[in-house]
N, C-alpha and C positions, 0 to 999 in steps of 0.2 A: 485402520489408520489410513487417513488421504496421504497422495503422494504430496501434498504440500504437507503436511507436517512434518516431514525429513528435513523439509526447507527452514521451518521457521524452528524447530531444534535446533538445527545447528545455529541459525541466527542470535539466538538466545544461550548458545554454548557460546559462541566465538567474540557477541559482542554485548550481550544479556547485562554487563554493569557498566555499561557506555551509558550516559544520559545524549540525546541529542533532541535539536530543538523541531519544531514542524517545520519550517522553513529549509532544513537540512534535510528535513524526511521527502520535501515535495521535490528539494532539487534532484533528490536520489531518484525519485520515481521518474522523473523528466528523464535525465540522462538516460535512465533503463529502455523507457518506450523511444527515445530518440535512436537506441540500438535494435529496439527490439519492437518494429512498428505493429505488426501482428497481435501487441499485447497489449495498445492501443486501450482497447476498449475495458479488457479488466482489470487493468489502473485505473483507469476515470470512472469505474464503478467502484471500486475501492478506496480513492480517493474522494468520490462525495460521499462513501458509507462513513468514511471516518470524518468527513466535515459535520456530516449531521449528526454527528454522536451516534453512529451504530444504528441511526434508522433506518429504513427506507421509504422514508417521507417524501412520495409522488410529487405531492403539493407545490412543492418547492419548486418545482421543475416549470412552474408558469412565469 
């Protein structure tokens, strides 16, 4: 088990029948890194894995 699955367990206990929108999900992500600058980088790799549908399509990136 990663130490991130303790994280997204409980996330999926505490708030797992919440529906929220993407727009709600990017603001969360924003406020996180505007706390948390150091995590910068893998939000914005997690956030364009989940823009491309869970790819890692280089291509994109021109």
């Amino acid at each position: 088990m990663y130490f991130t699955d303790r994280g997204l367990e409980e996330l999926s206990q505490r708030r797992g029948e919440e529906q929220v929108s993407l727009a709600w999900l990017a603001d969360q992500m924003q406020a996180f890194v505007d706390q948390n600058p150091d995590f910068e980088v893998p939000v914005e790799r997690l956030a364009t894995w989940l823009a491309r549908g869970g790819t890692d399509d280089d291509d994109l990136d021109d």
